[in-house]
mmCIF entry with sequence, helices, sheets and N, C-alpha, C, O atoms, coordinates in Angstrom:
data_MODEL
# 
_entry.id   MODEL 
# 
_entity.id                         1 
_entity.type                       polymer 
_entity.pdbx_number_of_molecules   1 
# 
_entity_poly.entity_id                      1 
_entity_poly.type                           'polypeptide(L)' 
_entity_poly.nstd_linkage                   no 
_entity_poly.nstd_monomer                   no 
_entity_poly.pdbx_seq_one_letter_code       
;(UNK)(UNK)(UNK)(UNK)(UNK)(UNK)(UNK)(UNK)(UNK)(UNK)(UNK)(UNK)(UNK)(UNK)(UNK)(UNK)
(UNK)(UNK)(UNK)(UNK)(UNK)(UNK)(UNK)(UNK)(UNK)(UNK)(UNK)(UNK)(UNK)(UNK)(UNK)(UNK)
(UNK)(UNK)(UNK)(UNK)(UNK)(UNK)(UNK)(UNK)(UNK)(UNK)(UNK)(UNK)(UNK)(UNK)(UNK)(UNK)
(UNK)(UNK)(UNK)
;
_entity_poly.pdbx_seq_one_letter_code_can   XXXXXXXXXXXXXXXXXXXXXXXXXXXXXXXXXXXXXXXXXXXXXXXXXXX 
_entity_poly.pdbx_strand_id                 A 
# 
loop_
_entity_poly_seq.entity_id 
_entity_poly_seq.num 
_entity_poly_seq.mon_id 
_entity_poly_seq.hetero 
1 1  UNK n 
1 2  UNK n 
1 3  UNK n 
1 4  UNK n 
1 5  UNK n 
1 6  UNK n 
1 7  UNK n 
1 8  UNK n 
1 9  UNK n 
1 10 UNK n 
1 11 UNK n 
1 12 UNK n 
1 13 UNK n 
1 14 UNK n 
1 15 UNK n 
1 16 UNK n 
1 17 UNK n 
1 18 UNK n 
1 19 UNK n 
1 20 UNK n 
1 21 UNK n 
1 22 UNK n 
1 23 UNK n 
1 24 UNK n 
1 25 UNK n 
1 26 UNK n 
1 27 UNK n 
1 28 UNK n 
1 29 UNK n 
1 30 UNK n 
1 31 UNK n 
1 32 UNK n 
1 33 UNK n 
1 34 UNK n 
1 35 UNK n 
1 36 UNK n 
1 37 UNK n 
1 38 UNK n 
1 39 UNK n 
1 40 UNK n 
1 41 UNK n 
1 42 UNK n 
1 43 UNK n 
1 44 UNK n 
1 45 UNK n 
1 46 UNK n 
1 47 UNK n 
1 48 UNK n 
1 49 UNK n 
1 50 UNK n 
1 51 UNK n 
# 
_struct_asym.id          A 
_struct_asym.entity_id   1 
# 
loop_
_struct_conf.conf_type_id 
_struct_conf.id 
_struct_conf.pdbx_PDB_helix_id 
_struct_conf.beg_label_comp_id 
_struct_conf.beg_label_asym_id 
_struct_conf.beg_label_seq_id 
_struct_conf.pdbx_beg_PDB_ins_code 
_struct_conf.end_label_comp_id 
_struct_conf.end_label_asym_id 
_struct_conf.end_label_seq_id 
_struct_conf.pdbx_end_PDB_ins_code 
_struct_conf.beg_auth_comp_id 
_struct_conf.beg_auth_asym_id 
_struct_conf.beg_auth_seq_id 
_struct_conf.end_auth_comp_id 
_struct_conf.end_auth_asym_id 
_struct_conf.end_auth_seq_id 
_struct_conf.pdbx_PDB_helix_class 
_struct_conf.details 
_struct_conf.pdbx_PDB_helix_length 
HELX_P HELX_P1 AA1 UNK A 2  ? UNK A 24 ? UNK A 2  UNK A 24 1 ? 23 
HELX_P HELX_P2 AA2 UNK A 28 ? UNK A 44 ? UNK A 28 UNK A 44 1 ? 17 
# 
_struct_conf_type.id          HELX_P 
_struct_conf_type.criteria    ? 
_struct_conf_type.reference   ? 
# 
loop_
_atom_site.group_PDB 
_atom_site.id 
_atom_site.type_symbol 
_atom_site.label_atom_id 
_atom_site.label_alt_id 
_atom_site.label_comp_id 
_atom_site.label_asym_id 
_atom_site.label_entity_id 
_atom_site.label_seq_id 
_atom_site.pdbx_PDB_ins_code 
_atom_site.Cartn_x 
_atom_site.Cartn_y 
_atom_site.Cartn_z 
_atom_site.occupancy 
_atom_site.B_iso_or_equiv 
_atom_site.pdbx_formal_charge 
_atom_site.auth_seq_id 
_atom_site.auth_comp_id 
_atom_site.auth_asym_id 
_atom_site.auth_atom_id 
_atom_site.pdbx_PDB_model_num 
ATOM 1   N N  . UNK A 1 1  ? -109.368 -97.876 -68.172 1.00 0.00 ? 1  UNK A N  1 
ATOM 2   C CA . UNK A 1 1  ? -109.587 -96.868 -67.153 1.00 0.00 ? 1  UNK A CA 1 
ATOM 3   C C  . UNK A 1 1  ? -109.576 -95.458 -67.762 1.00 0.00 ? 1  UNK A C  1 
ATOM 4   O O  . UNK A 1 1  ? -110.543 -94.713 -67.609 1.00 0.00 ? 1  UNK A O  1 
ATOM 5   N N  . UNK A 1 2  ? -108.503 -95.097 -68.441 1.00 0.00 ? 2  UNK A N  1 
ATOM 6   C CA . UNK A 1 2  ? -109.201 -94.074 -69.560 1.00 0.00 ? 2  UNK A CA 1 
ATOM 7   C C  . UNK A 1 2  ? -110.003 -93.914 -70.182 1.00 0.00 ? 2  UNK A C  1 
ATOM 8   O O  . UNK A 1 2  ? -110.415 -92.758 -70.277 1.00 0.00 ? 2  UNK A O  1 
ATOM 9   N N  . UNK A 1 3  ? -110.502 -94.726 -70.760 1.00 0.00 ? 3  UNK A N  1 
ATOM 10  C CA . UNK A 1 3  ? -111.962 -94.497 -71.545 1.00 0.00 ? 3  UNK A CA 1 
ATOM 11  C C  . UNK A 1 3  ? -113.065 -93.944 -70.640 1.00 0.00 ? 3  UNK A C  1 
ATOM 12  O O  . UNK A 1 3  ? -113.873 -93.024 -70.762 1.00 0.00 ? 3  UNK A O  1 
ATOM 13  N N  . UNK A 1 4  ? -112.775 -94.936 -69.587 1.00 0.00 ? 4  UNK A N  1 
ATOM 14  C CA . UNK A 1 4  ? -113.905 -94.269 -68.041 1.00 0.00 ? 4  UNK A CA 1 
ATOM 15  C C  . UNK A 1 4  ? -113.295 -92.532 -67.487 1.00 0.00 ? 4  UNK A C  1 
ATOM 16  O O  . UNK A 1 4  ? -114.124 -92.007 -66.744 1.00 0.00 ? 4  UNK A O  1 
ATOM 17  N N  . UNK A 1 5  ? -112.698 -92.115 -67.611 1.00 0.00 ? 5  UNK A N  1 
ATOM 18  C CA . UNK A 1 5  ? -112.315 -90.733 -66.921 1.00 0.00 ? 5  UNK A CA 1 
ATOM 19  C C  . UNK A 1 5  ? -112.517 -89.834 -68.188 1.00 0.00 ? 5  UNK A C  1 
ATOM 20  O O  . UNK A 1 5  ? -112.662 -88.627 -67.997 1.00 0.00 ? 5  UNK A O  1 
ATOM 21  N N  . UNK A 1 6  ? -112.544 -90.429 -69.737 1.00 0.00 ? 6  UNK A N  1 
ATOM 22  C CA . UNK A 1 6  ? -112.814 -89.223 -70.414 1.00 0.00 ? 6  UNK A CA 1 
ATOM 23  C C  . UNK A 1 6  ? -114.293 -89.190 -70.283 1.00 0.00 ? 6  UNK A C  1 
ATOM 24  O O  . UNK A 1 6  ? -114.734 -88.112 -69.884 1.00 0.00 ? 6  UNK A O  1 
ATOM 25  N N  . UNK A 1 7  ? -115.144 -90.107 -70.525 1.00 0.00 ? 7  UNK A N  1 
ATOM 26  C CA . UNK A 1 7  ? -116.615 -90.341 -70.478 1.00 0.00 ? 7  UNK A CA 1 
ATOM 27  C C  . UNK A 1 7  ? -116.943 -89.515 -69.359 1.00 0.00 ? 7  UNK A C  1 
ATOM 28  O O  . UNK A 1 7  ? -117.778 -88.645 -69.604 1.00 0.00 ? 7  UNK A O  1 
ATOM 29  N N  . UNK A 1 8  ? -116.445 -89.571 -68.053 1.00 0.00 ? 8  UNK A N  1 
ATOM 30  C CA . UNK A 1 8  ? -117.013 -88.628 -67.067 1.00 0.00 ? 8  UNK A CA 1 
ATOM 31  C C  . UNK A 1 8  ? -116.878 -87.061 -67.173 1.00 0.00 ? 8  UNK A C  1 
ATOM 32  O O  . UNK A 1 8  ? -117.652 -86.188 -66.779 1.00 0.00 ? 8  UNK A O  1 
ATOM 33  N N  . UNK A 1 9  ? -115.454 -86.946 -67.934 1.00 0.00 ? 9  UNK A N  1 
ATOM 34  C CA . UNK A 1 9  ? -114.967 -85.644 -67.985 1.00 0.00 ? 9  UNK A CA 1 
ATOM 35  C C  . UNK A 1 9  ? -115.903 -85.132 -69.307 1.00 0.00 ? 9  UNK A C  1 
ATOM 36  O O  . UNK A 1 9  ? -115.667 -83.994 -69.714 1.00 0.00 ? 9  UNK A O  1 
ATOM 37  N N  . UNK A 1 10 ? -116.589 -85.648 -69.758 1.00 0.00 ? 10 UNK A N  1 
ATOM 38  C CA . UNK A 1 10 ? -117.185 -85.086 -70.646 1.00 0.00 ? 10 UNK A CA 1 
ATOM 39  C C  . UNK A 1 10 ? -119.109 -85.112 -70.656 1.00 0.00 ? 10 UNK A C  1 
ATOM 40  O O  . UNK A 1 10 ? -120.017 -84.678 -71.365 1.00 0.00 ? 10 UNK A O  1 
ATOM 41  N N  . UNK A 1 11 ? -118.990 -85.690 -69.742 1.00 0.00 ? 11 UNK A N  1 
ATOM 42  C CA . UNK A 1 11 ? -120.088 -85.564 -69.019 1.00 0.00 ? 11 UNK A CA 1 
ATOM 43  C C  . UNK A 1 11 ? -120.403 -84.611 -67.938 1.00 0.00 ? 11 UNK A C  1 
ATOM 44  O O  . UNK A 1 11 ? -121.531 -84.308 -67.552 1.00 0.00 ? 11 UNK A O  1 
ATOM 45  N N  . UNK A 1 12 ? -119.223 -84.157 -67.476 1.00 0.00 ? 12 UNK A N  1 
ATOM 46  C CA . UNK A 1 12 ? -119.282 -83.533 -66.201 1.00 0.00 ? 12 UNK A CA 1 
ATOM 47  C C  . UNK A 1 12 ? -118.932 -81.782 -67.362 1.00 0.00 ? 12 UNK A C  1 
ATOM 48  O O  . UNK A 1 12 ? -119.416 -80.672 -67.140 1.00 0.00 ? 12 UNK A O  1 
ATOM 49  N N  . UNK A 1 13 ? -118.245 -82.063 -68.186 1.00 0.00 ? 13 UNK A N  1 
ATOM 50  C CA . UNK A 1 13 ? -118.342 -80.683 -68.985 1.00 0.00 ? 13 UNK A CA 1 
ATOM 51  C C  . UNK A 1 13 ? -119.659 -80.130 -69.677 1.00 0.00 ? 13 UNK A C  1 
ATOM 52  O O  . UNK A 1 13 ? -119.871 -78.929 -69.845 1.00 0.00 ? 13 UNK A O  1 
ATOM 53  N N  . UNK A 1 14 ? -120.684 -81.350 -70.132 1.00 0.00 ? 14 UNK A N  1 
ATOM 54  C CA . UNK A 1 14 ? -122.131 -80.581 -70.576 1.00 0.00 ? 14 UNK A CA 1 
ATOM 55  C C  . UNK A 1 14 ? -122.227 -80.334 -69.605 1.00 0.00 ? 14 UNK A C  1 
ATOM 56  O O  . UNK A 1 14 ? -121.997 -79.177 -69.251 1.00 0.00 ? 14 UNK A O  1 
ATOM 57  N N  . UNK A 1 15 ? -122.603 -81.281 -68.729 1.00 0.00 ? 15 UNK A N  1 
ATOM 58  C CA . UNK A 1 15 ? -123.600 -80.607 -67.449 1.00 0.00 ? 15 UNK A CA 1 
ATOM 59  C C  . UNK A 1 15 ? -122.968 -79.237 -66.761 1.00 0.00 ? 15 UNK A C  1 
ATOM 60  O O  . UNK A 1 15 ? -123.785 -78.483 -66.233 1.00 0.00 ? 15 UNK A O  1 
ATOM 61  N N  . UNK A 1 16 ? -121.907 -78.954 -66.739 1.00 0.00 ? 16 UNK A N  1 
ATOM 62  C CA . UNK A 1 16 ? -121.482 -77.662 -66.760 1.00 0.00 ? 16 UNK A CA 1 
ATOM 63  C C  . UNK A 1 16 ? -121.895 -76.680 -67.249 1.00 0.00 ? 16 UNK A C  1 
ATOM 64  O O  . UNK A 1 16 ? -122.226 -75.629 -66.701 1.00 0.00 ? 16 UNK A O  1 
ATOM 65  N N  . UNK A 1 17 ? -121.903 -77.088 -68.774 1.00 0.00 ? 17 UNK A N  1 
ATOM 66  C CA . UNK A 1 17 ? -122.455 -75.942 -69.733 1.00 0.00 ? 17 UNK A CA 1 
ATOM 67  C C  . UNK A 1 17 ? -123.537 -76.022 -70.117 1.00 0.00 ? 17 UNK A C  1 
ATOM 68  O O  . UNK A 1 17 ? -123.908 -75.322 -71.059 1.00 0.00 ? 17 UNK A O  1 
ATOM 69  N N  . UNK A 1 18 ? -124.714 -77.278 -69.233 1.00 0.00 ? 18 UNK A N  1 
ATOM 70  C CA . UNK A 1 18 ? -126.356 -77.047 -69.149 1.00 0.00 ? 18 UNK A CA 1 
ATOM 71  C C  . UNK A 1 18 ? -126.410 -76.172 -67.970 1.00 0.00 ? 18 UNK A C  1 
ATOM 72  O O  . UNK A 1 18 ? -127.149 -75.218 -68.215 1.00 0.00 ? 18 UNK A O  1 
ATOM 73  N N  . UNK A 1 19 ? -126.074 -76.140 -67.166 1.00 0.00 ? 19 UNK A N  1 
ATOM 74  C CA . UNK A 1 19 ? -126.114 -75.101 -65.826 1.00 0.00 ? 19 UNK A CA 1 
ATOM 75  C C  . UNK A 1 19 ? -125.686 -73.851 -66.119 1.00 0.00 ? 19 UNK A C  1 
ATOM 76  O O  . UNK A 1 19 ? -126.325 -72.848 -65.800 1.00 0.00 ? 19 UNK A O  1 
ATOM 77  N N  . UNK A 1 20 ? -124.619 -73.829 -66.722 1.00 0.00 ? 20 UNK A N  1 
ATOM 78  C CA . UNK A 1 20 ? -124.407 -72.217 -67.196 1.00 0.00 ? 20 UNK A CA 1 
ATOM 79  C C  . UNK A 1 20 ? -125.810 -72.015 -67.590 1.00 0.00 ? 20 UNK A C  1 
ATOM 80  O O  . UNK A 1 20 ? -126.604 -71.526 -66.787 1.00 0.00 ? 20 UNK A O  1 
ATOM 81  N N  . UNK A 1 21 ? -126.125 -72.324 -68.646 1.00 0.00 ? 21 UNK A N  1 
ATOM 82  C CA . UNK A 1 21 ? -127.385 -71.832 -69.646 1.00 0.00 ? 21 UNK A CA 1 
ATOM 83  C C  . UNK A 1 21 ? -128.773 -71.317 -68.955 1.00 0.00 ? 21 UNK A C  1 
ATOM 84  O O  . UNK A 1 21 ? -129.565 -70.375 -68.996 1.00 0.00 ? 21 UNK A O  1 
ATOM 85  N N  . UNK A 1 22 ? -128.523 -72.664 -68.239 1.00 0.00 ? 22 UNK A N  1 
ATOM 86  C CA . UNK A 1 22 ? -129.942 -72.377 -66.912 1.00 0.00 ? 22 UNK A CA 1 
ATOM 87  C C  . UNK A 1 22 ? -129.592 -71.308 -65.869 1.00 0.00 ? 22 UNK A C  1 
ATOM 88  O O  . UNK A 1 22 ? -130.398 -70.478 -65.448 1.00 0.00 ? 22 UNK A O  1 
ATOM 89  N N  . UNK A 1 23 ? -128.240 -71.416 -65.475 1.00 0.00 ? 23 UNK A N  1 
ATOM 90  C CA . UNK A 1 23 ? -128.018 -70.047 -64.271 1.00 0.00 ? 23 UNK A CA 1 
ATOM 91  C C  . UNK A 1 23 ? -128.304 -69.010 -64.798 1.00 0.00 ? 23 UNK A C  1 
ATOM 92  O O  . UNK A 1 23 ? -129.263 -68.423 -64.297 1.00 0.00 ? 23 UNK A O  1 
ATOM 93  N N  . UNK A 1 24 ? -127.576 -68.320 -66.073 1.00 0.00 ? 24 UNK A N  1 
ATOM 94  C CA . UNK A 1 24 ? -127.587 -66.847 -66.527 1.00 0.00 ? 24 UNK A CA 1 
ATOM 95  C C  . UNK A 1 24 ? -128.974 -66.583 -67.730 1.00 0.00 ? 24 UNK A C  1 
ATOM 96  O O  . UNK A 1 24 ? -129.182 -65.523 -68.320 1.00 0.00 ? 24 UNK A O  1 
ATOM 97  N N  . UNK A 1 25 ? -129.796 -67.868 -67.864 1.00 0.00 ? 25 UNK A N  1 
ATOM 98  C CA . UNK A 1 25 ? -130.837 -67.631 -68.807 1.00 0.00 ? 25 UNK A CA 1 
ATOM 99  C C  . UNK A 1 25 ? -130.482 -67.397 -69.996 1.00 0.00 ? 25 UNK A C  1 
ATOM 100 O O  . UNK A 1 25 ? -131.032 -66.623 -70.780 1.00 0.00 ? 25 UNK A O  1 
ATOM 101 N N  . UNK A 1 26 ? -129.305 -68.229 -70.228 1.00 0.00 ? 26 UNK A N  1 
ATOM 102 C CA . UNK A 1 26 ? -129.616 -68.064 -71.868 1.00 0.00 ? 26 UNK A CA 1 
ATOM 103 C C  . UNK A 1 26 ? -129.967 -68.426 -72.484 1.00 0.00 ? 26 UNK A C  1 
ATOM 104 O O  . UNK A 1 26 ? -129.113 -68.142 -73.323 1.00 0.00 ? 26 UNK A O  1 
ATOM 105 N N  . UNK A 1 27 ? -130.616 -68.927 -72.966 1.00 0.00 ? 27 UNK A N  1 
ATOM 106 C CA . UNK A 1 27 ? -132.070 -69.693 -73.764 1.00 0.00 ? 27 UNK A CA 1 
ATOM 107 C C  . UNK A 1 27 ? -132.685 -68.932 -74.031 1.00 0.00 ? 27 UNK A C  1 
ATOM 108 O O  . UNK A 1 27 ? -132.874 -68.696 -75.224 1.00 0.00 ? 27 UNK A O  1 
ATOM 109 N N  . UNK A 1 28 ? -133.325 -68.143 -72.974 1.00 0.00 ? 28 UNK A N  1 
ATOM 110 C CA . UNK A 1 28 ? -134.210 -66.790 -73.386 1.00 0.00 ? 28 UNK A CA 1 
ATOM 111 C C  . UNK A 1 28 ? -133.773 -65.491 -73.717 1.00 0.00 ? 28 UNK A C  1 
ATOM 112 O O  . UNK A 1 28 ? -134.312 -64.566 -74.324 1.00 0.00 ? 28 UNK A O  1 
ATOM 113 N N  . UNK A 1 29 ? -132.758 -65.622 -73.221 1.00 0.00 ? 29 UNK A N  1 
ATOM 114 C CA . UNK A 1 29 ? -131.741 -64.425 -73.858 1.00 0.00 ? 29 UNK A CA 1 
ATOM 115 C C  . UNK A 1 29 ? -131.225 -64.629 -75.464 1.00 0.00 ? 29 UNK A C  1 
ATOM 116 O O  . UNK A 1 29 ? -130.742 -63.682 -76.085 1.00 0.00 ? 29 UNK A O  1 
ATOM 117 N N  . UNK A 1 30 ? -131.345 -65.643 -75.913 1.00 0.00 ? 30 UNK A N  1 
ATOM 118 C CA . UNK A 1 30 ? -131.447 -66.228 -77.170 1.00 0.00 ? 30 UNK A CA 1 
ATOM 119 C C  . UNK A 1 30 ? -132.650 -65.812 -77.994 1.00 0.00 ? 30 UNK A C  1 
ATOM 120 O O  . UNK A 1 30 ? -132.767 -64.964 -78.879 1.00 0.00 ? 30 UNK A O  1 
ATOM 121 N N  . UNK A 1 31 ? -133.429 -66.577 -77.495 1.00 0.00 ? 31 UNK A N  1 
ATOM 122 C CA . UNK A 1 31 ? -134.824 -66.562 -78.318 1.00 0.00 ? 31 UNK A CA 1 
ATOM 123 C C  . UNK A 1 31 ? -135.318 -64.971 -78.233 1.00 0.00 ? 31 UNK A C  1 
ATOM 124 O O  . UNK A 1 31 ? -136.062 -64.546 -79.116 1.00 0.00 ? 31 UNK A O  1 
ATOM 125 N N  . UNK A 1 32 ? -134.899 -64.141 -77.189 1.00 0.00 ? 32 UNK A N  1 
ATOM 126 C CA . UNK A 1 32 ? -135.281 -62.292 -77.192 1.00 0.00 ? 32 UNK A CA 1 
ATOM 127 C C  . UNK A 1 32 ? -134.454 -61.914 -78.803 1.00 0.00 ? 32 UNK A C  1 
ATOM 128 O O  . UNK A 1 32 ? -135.030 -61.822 -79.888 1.00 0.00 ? 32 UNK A O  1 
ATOM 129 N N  . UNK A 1 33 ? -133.195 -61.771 -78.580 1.00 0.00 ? 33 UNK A N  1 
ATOM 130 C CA . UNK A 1 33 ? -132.962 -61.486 -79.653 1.00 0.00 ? 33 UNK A CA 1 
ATOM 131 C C  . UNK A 1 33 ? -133.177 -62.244 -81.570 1.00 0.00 ? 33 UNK A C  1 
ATOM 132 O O  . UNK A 1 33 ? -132.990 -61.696 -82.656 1.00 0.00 ? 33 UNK A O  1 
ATOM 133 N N  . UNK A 1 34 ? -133.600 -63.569 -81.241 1.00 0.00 ? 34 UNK A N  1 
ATOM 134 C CA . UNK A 1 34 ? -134.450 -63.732 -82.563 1.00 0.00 ? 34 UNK A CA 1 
ATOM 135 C C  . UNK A 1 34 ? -135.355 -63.189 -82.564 1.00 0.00 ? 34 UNK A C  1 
ATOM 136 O O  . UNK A 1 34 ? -135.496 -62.477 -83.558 1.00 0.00 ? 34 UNK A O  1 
ATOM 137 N N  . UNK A 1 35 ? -136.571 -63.155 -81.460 1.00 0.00 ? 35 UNK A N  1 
ATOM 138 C CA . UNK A 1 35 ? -137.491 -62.562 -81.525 1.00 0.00 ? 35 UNK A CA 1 
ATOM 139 C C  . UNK A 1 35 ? -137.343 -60.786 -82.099 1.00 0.00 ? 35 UNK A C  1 
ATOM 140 O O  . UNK A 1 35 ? -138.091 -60.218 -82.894 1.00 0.00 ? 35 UNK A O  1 
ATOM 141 N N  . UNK A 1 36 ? -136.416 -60.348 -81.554 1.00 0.00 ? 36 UNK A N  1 
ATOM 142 C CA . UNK A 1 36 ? -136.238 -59.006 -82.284 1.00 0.00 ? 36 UNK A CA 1 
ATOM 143 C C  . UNK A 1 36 ? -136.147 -58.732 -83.802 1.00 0.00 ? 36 UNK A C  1 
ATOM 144 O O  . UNK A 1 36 ? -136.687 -57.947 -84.581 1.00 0.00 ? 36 UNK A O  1 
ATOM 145 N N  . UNK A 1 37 ? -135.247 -59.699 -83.881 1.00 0.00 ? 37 UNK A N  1 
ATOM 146 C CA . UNK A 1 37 ? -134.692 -60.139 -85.432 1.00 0.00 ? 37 UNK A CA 1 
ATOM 147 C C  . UNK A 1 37 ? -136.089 -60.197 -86.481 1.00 0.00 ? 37 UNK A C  1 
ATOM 148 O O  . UNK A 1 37 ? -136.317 -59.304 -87.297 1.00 0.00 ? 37 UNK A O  1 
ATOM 149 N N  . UNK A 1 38 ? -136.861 -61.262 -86.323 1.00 0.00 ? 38 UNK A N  1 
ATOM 150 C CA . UNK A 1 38 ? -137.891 -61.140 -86.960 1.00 0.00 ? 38 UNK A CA 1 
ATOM 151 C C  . UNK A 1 38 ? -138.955 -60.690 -86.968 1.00 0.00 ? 38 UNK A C  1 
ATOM 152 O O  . UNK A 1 38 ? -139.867 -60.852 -87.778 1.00 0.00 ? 38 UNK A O  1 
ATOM 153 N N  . UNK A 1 39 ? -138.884 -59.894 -85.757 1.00 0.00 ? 39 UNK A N  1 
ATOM 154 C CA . UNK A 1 39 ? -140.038 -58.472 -85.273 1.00 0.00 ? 39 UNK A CA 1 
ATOM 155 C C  . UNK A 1 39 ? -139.460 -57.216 -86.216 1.00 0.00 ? 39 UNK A C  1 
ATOM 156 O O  . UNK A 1 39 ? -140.187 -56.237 -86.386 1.00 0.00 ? 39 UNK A O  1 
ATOM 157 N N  . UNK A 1 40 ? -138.262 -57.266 -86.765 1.00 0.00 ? 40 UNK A N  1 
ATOM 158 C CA . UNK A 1 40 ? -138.025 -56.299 -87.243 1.00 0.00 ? 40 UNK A CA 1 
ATOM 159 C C  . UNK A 1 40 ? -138.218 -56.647 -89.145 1.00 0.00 ? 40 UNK A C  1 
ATOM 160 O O  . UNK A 1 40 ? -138.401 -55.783 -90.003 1.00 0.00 ? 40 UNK A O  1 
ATOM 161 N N  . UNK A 1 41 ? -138.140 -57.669 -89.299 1.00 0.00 ? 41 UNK A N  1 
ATOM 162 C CA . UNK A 1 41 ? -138.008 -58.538 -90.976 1.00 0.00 ? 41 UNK A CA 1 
ATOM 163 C C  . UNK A 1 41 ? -139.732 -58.173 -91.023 1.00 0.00 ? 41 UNK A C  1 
ATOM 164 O O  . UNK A 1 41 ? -140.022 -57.385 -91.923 1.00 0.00 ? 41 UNK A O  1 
ATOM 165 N N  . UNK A 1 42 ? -140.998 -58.694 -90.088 1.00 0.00 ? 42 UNK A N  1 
ATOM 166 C CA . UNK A 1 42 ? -141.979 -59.157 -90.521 1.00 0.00 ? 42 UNK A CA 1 
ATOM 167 C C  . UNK A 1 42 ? -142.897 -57.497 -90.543 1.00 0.00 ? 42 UNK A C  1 
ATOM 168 O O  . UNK A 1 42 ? -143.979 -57.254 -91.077 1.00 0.00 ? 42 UNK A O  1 
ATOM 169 N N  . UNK A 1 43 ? -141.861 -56.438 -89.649 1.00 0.00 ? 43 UNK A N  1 
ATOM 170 C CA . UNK A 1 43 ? -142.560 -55.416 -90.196 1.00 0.00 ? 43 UNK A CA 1 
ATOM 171 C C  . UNK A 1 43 ? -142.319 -54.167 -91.573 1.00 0.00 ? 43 UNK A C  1 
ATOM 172 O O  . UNK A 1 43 ? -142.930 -53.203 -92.034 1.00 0.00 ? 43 UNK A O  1 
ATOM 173 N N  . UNK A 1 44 ? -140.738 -55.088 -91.883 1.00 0.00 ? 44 UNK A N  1 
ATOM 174 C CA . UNK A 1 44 ? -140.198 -54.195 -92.940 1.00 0.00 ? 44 UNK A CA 1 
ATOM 175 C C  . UNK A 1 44 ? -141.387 -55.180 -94.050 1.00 0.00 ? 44 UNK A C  1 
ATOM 176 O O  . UNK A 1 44 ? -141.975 -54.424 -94.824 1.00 0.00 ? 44 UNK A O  1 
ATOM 177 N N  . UNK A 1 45 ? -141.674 -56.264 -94.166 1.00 0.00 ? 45 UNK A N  1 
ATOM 178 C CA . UNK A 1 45 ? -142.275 -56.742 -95.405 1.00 0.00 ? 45 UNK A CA 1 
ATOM 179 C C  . UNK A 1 45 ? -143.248 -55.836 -96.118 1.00 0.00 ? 45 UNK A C  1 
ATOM 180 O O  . UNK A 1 45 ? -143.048 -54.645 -95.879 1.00 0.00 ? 45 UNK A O  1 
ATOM 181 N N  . UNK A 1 46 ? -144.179 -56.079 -96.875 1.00 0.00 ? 46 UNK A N  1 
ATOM 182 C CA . UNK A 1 46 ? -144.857 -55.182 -97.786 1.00 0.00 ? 46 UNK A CA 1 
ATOM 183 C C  . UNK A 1 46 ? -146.114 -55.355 -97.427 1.00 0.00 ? 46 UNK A C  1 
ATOM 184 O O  . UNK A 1 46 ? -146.169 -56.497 -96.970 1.00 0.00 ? 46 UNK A O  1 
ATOM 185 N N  . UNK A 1 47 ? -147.320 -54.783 -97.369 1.00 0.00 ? 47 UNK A N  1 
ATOM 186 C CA . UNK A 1 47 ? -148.744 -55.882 -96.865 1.00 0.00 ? 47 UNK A CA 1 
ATOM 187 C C  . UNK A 1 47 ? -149.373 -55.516 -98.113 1.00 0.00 ? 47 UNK A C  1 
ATOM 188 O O  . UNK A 1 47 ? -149.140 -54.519 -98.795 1.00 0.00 ? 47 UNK A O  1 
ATOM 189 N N  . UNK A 1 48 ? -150.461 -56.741 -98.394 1.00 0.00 ? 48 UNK A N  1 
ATOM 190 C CA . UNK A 1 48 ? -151.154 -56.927 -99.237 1.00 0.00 ? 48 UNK A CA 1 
ATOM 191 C C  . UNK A 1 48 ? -152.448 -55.690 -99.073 1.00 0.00 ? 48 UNK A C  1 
ATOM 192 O O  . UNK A 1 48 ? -152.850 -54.798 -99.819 1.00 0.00 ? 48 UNK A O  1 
ATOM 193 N N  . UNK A 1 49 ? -152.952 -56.310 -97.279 1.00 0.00 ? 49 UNK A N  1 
ATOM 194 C CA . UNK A 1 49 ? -154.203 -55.622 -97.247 1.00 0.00 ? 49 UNK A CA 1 
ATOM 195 C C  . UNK A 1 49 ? -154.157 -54.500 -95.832 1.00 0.00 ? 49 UNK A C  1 
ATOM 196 O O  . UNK A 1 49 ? -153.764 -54.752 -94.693 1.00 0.00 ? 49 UNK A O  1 
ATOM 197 N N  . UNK A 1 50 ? -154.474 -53.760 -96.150 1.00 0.00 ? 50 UNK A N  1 
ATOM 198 C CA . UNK A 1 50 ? -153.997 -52.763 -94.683 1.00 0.00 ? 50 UNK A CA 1 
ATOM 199 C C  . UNK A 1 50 ? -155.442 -52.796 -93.992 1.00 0.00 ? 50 UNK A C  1 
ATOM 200 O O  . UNK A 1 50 ? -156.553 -52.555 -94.465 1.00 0.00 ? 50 UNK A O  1 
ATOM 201 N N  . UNK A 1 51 ? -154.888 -53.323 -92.233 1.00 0.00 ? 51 UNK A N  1 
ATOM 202 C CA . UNK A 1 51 ? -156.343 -53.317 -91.879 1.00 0.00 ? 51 UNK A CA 1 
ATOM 203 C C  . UNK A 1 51 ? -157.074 -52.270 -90.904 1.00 0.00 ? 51 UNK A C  1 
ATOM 204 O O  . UNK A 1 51 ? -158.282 -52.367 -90.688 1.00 0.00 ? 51 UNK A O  1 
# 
């Protein structure tokens, strides 16, 4: 019967913390700031050919 109440309790804790993610958008609030990250790397690089 323990084995069954941790399995739920830990089931019932992702799905918690998949709903967080989905309520407040963080996923995309994620991927904005990579996106910044390497918006800022791909324009410090050097260019070969200027167009």
């Amino acid at each position: 019967m323990d084995i069954i109440l941790i399995i739920l309790g830990v089931v019932l804790a992702l799905f918690l913390i998949t709903f967080a993610i989905y309520w407040f958008n963080l996923d995309m609030k994620l991927i904005r700031v990579i996106y910044d990250w390497l918006q800022t790397h791909y324009d410090k690089m050097k260019r070969d050919k200027k167009l």
